[in-house]
VODREN-997792 format. One record per residue (C-alpha): residue number from 1; residue in one letter; x, z, y. Coordinates in Angstrom, 1 decimal, decimal comma. Layout:
N
{NUM; "A"; {X; Z; Y}}
...
This chain:
116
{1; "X"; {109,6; -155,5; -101,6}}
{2; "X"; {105,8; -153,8; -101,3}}
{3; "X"; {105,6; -150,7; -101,8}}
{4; "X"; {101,8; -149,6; -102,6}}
{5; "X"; {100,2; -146,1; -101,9}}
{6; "X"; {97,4; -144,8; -103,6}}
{7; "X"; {94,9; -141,8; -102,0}}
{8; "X"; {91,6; -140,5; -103,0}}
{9; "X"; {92,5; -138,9; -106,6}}
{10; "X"; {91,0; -135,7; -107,3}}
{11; "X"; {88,6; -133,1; -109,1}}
{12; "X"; {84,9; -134,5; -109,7}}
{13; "X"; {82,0; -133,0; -112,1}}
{14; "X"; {80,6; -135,7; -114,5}}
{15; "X"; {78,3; -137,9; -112,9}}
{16; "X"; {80,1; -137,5; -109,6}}
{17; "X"; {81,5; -140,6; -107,4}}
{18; "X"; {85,2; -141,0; -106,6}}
{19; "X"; {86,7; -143,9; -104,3}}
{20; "X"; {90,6; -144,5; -104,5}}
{21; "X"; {92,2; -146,5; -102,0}}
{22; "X"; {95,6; -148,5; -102,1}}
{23; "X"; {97,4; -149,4; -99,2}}
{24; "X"; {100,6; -151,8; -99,4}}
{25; "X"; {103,7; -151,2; -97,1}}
{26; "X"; {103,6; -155,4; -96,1}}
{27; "X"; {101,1; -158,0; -95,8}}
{28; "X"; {100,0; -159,4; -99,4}}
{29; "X"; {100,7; -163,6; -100,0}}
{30; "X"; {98,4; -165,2; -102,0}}
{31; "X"; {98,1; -166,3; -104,6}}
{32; "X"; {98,0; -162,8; -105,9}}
{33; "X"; {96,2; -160,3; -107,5}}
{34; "X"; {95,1; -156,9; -106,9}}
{35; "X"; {94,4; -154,4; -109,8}}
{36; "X"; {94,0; -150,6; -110,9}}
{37; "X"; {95,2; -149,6; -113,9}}
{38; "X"; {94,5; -146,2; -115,7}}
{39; "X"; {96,7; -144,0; -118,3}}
{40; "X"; {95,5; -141,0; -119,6}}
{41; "X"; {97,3; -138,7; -121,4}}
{42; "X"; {99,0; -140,0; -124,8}}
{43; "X"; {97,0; -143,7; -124,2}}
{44; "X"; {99,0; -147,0; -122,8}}
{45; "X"; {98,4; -147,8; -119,4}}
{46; "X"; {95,0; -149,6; -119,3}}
{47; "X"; {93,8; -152,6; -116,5}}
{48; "X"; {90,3; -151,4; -115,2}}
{49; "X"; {89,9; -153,6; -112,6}}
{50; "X"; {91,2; -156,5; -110,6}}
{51; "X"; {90,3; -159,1; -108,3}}
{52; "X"; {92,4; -162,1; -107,1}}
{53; "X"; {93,7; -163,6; -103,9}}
{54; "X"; {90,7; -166,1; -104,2}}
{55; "X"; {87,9; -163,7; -104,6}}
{56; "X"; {87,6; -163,3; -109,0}}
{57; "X"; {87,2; -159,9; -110,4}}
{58; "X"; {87,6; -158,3; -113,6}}
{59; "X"; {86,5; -155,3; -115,6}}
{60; "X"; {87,4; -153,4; -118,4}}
{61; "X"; {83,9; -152,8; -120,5}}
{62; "X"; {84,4; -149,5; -120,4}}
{63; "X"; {83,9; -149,7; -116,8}}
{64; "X"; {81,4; -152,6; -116,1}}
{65; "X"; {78,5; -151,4; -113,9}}
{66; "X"; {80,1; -147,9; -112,6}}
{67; "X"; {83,7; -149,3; -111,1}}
{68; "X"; {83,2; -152,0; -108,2}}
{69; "X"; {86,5; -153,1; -106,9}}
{70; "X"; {87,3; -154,7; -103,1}}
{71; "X"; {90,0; -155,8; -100,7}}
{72; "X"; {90,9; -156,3; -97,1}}
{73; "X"; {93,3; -158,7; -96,8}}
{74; "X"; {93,9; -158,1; -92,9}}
{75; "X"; {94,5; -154,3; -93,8}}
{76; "X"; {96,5; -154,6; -97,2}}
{77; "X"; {94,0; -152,3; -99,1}}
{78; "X"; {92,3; -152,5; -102,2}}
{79; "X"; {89,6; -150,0; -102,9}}
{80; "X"; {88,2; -148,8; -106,2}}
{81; "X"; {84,4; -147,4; -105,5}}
{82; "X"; {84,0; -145,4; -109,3}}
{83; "X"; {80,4; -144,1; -109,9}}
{84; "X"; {78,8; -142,2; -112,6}}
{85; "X"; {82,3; -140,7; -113,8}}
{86; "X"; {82,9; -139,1; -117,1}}
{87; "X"; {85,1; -137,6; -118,5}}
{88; "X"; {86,8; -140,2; -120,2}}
{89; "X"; {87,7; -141,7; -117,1}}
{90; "X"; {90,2; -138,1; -116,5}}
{91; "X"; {93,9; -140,3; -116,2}}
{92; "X"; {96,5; -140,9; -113,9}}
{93; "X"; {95,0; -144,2; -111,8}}
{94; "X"; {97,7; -147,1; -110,5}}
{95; "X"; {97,2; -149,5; -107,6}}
{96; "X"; {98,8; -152,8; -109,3}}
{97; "X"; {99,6; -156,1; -106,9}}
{98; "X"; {100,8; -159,2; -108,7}}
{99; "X"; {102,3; -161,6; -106,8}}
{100; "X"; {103,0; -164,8; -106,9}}
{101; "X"; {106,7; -165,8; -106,1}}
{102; "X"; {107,7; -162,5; -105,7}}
{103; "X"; {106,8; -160,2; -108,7}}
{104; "X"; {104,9; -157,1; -109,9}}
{105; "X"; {104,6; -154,1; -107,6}}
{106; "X"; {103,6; -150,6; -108,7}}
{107; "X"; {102,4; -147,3; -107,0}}
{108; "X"; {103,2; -144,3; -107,9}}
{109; "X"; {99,3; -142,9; -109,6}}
{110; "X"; {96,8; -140,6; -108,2}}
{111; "X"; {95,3; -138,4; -110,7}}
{112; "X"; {91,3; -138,0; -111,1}}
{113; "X"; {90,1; -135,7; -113,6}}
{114; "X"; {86,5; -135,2; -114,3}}
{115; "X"; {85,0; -132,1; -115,6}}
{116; "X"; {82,1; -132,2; -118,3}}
């Protein structure tokens, strides 16, 4: 079992810079991959970014440019660095680890809201 803890959620103004951090409960085996996810209110539950055990990321459009995502395997975290916010990006933000052999781990959301 991995339970995964996300911090960092808040209030920002548009154009404001928000980093959300994840930390897992247990080191992380690979092969694996380590995501956020958004949801905002009345919208499924969107991937926004992820990278994998080996190094590849990936980006929703919508973010591509603002959003960098990064890990520390020898502290368990993943990191979401999120630049030039709007307020489209206001939803409910989920650390994700997929793992291989042992299954699909959630946390429990921090909330960002961005004000125009």
């Amino acid at each position: 079992q991995v339970h995964l803890v996300e911090s960092g959620g808040g209030l920002v103004q548009a154009g404001g810079s928000l980093r959300l951090s994840c930390a897992a409960s247990r080191s992380i085996f690979s092969p694996n991959v380590l995501g956020w996810y958004r949801q905002a209110p009345g919208k499924q539950r969107q991937l926004i970014a992820a990278m994998a055990s080996g190094g590849n990321t990936n980006y929703a459009d919508s973010v591509k440019g603002r959003f960098t995502i990064s890990r520390d395997n020898a502290k368990n975290t993943v990191d979401l660095q999120m630049n030039s916010l709007k307020p489209e990006d206001t939803a409910v933000y989920y650390c994700n680890a997929k793992i291989m052999g042992l299954g699909d781990y959630w946390g429990k959301g921090t909330l960002v809201t961005v004000s125009s």
